[in-house]
N, C-alpha and C positions, 0 to 999 in steps of 0.2 A: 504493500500500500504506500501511496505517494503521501510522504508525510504531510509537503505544504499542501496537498489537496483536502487531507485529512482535519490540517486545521484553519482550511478556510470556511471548511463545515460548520466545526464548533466554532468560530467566531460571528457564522453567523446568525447562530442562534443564540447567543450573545447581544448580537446589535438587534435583534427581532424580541428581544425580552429586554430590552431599553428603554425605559419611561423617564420622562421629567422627574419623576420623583426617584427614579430608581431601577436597581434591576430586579425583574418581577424574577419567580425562584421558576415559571415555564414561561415560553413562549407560545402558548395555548392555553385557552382559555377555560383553565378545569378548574372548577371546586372552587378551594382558597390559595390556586396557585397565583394566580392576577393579585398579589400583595408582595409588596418591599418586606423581605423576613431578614431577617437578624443573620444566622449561620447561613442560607442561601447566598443573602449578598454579598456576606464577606468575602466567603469562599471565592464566586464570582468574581468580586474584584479584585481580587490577590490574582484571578486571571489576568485582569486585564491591567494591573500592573505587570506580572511577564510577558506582556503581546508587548509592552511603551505603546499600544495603541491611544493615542490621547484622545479619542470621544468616549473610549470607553473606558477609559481613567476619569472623567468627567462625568460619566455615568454613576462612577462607586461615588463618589464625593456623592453626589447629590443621595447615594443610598445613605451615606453615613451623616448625612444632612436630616435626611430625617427621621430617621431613627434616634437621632439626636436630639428633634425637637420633639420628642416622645417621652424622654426616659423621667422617670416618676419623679416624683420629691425624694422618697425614699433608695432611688438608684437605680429600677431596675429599668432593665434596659431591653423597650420591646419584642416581642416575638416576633411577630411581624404588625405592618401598619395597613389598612385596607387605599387603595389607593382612589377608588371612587366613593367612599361614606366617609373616609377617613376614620375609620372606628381603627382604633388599637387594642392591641391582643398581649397580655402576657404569659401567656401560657394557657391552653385548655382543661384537663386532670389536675394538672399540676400546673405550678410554676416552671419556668424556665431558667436553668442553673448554668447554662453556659453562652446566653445569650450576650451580658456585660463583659464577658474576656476575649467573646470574639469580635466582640464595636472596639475593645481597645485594640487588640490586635489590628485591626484593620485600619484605626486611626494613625495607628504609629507608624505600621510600614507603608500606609500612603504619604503623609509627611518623609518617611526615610527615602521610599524611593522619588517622588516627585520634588522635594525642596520645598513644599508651601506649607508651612506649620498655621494657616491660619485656622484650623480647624482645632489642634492643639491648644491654640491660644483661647480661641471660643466656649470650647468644652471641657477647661482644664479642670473649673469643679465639680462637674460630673463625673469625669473620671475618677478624682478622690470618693466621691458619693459611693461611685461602684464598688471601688476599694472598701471603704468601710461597710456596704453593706456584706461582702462577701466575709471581710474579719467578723460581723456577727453570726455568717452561718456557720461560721468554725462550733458555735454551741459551747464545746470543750477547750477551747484556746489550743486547740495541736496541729494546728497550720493546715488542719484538710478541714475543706468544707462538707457539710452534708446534705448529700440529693434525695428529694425527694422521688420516690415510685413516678414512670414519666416525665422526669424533669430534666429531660437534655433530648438530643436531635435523636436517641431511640425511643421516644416515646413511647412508642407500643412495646419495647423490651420489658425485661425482669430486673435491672437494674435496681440498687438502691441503696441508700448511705452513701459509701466513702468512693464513689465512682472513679474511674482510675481517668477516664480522658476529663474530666471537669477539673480534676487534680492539676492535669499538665495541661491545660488551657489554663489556668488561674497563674500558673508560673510562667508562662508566657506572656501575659500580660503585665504582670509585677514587672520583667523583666525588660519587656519591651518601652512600656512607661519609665521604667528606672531611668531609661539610657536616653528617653529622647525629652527629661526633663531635668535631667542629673538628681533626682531625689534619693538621698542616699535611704531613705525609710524604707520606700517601696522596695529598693537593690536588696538591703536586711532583707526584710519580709521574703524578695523571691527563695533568695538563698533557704532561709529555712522552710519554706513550702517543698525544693526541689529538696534537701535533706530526709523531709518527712515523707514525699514520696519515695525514694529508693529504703527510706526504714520500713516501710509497710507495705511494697508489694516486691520487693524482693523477693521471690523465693525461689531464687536458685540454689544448686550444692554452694555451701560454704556462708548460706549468709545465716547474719545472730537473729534472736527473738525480739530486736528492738520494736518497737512501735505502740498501737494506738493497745490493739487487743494480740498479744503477745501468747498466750494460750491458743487462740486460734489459730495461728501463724505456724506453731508447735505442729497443732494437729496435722496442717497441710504440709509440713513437711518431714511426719515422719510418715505420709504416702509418697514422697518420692520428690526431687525438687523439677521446678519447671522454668525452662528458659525466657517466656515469656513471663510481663507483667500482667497478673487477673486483673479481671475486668473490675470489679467492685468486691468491698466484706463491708458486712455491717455485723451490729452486735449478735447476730445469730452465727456467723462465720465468712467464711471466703466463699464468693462466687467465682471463681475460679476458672472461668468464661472464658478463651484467648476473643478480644477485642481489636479488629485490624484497625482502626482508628485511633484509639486510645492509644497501639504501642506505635504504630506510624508515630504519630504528632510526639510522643513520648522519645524517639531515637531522632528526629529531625528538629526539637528542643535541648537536644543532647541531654536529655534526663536519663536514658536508657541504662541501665547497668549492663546489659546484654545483648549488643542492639545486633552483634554477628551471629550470634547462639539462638538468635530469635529469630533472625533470617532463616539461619539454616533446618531451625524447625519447622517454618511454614514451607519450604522447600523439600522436605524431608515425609511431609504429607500430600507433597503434590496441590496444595490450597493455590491454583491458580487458573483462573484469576481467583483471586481473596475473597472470600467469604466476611460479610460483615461481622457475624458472630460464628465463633466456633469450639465443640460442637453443636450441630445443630439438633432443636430438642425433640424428641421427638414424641406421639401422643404419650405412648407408655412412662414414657419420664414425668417422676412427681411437680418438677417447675412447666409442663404441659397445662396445666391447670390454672396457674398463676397466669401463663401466658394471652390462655384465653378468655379471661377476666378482663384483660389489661386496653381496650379499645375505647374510641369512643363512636364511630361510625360504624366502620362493617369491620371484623375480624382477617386481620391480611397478612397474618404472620403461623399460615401453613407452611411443615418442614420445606424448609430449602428456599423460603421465599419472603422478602421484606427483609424486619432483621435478621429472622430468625434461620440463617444461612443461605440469604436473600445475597445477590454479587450486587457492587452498585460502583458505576466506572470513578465517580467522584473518592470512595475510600481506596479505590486500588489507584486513581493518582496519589494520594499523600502515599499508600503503600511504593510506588515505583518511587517518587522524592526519597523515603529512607535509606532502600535498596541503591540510589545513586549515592547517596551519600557513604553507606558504609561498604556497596559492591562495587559502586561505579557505573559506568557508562553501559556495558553490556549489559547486564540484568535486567537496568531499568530500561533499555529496549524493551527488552522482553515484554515486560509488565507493558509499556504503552503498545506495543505492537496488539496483545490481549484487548485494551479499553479500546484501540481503534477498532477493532471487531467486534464487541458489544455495542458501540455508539453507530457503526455500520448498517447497525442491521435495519431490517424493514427501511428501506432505500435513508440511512440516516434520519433515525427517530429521536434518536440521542433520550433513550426509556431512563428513568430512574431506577430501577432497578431490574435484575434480570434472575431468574428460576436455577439456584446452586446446581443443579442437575442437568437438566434441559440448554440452559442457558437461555431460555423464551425470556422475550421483554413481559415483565408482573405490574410494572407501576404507569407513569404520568409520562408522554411523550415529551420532546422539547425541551426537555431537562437544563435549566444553566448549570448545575452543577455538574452536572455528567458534563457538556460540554466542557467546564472548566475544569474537572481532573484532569482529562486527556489536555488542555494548556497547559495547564500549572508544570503538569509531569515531562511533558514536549519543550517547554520554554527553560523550563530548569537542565532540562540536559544539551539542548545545542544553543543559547541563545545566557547561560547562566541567570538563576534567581534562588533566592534563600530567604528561608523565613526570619535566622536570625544567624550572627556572626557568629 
């Protein structure tokens, strides 16, 4: 496959999912996709800061424009915004726990990569707001915050407590904020966030009982240690989930304690293209049950499909980002040559998600994020782009 053919594809479902206000998360008009979302847009514009396309770097501004002119008294920082009622959303089930690290996220490396801190300037105390309202969900003061059931981009998953990608999105942002305002508080804070991650989901050979629930920690590794970091523990135990998002963003924030031992585990099961979660649950398994409770419209998380071992090109770009970063260049071919072939399919649908087995398109056509994996992942290996130094 011709790769500039490939991504003039995805760019242009990109500029077809372009509004005034922002980039809508499809370029079809389904459901509550026609709204400017929080983790959509970023994502999105973290594309289109590695295209340097400048309309559509002028596109994400205007997302983080208004998402901006959204975010509470209290901090939080919308779901998404409706673009014709203007009604805003913070969460449905639940609140939304990773919605304020990826507005910071995206403010800073648009300031880094573009030069115009005026955004920075405009919304610097909100950014502190987010900051402290995230030091209250700590509850416990141990530098992790705590998610609720539904409260991050798997909403429909089993997730719950001490989630491992809200973890390393909050140190991201601590960290990203530190550097593009020199606050040494924030710098502190990350550092101990990124400490307290590697104390509590470490659990490979050789690591201590340090952490939150230390007993629990014991348990899971006298079954055996694991190269990756689980997905979430809360005070009932370790869910012990491999998360292809959570450890991506976790080895491309350089949090990873294992980020080669991790690769070669999902390599070693063949998980390619990646699996959002794994493994996948199946009816007979007792979190079956939980799973299917966890909706709020139709039930969409049948084995191998949505999260629940659902493929979706957007987690297999951060996935191929890692794999460059600690295999390089070749692997992360691989992985994008993979997302060109899912975004291909049905004459380039660019589907949200696709059937772990089948590989059939399950979700919402037009996808910006599925477009934007395959950039993010494309841009970062011939054209260089990094989330952080």
């Amino acid at each position: 496959m011709d790769i500039q053919i490939a991504n003039e594809k995805a760019t242009e479902v990109l500029r077809l999912a372009s509004h005034p206000m922002g980039f809508l998360a499809s370029a079809v008009g389904k459901d509550n996709y026609q709204r400017i979302w929080a983790r959509d847009g970023v994502i999105t514009g973290l594309a289109a800061l590695a295209s340097r396309d400048l309309d559509l770097i002028a596109t994400f501004k205007a997302t983080m424009e208004t998402l901006g002119a959204h975010i509470s008294p209290q901090g939080h920082v919308p779901s998404n915004v409706d673009i014709n009622s203007g009604d805003v959303s913070y969460g449905g089930l639940a609140g939304r726990a990773d919605t304020g690290s990826w507005w910071i996220i995206g403010m800073c490396l648009y300031s880094k990569y573009t030069g115009d801190r005026s955004l920075l300037v405009k919304y610097k105390s909100e950014i502190q707001g987010i900051h402290d309202l995230y030091q209250a969900w700590e509850y416990n003061n141990k530098n992790l915050i705590y998610v609720p059931l539904a409260g991050d981009w798997a909403d429909e998953y089993i997730l719950s407590g001490y989630v491992l990608y809200d973890q390393v999105l909050r140190f991201a942002s601590l960290k990203l904020s530190s550097e593009a305002f020199e606050n040494a508080t924030w710098a502190l804070k990350a550092e101990n966030v990124y400490t307290s991650i590697r104390d509590n989901f470490d659990l490979s050979k050789g690591s201590n009982l340090a952490g939150i629930h230390p007993s629990a920690k014991k348990k899971e590794l006298e079954k055996g240690s694991i190269p990756y970091l689980p997905a979430s523990f809360n005070p009932a135990g370790y869910q012990n989930y491999f998360d292809a998002l959570g450890n991506a963003l976790a080895i491309i924030f350089r949090i990873h304690p294992n980020a080669h031992a991790c690769l070669d585990w999902v390599e070693s099961r063949q998980l390619n293209p990646i699996p959002a979660f794994y493994p996948t649950i199946l009816p007979e398994h007792p979190d079956y049950h939980l799973l299917q409770q966890n909706y709020r419209f139709d039930f969409r998380n049948h084995p191998h499909e949505f999260h629940n071992g659902g493929i979706w090109p957007m987690v297999n770009g951060f996935w191929g980002m890692a794999s460059l970063l600690i295999k390089g260049k070749q692997e992360a071919e691989q992985v994008l040559g993979r997302i060109i072939g899912l975004n291909s399919l049905e004459n380039w649908d660019f589907n949200e998600c696709f059937h772990g087995v089948s590989s059939l398109p399950c979700g919402v056509k037009a996808c910006t994020w599925s477009a934007a994996g395959q950039l993010l992942l494309s841009h970062s290996i011939y054209k260089g782009f990094y989330l952080i130094d």
